[in-house]
N, C-alpha and C positions, 0 to 999 in steps of 0.2 A: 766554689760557693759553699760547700758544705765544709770545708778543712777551715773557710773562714769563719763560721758558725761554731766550729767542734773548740777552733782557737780563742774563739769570744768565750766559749762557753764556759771555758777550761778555766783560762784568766780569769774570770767573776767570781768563779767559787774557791779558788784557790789561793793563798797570799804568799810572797817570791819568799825564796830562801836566801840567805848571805853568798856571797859568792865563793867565798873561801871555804864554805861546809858543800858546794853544789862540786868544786873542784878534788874534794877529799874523795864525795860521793861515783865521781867518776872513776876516780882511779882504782877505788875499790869495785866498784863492777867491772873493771878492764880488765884487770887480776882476777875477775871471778870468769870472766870472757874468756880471758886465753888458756885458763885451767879447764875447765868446759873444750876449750876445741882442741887443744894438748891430749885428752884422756880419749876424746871422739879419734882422732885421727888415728892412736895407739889401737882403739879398738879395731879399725877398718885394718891397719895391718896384720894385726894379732888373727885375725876373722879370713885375712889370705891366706896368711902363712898354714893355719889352721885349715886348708881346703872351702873354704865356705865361700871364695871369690863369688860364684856364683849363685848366690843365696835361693835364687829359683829355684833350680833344681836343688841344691841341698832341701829345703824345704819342702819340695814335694812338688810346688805348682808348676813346675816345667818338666814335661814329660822326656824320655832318655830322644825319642825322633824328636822333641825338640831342639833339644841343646845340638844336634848334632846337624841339624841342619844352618846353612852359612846364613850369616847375619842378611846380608842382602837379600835372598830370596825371602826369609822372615818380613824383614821389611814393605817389601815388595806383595807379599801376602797381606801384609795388617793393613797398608793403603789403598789394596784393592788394584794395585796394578796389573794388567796381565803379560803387558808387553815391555820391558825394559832391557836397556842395555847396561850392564852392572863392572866398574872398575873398581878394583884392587888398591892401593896407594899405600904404600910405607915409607915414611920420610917423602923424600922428592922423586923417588920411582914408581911406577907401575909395574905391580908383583902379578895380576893376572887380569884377566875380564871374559865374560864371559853374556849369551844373550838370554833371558826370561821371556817364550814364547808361546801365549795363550797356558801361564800356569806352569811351564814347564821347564826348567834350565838345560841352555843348550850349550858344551861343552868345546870349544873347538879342537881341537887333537894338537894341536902347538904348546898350547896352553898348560892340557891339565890331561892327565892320564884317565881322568872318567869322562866318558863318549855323551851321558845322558844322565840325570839323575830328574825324578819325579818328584814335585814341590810337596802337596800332599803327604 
């Protein structure tokens, strides 16, 4: 309802352009597009390459017990879970797993050479 409104409303006040200057207009915004995501994506290299991968802690707002704690307990902290059972995946293997119980990651001895470590 409202996009047919915003469509009407647009049309009314506005008078069309040729179509041959509306196709010029494009291409020159394409060219202005892909230079924009060209220099964007150089940046986000340049910015690894540079150690900055993880802009967090470069920055400050991720503390060092942050970053060093594994992505899944993090996770598992930010939705408030306390009980989960956490796997590993690289490609089409399973690299480890391990249990979150009442807060806590429980390490099995097959798996990973630490017994216990505290989420906290």
């Amino acid at each position: 309802m409202f996009f047919k409104w915003l469509h009407s409303f647009v049309r009314s006040r506005t008078k069309p352009i040729p179509e041959d200057i509306a196709l010029q207009w494009k291409k020159r915004l394409g060219i202005i597009y892909g230079l924009i995501a060209w220099n964007a994506f150089g940046f986000v290299v340049y910015s690894i390459y540079k150690g900055k991968a993880d802009w967090a802690h470069y920055y400050g707002l991720k503390s060092d017990e942050e970053k060093a704690t594994r992505s899944g307990i993090a996770w598992a902290n930010t939705l408030g879970i306390k009980n989960a059972k956490v796997y590993r995946i690289a490609g089409l293997t399973k690299v480890d797993d391990y249990e979150i119980v009442e807060g806590e990651a429980i390490f099995s001895s097959s798996n990973s050479k630490e017994t216990r470590e505290q989420v906290e």
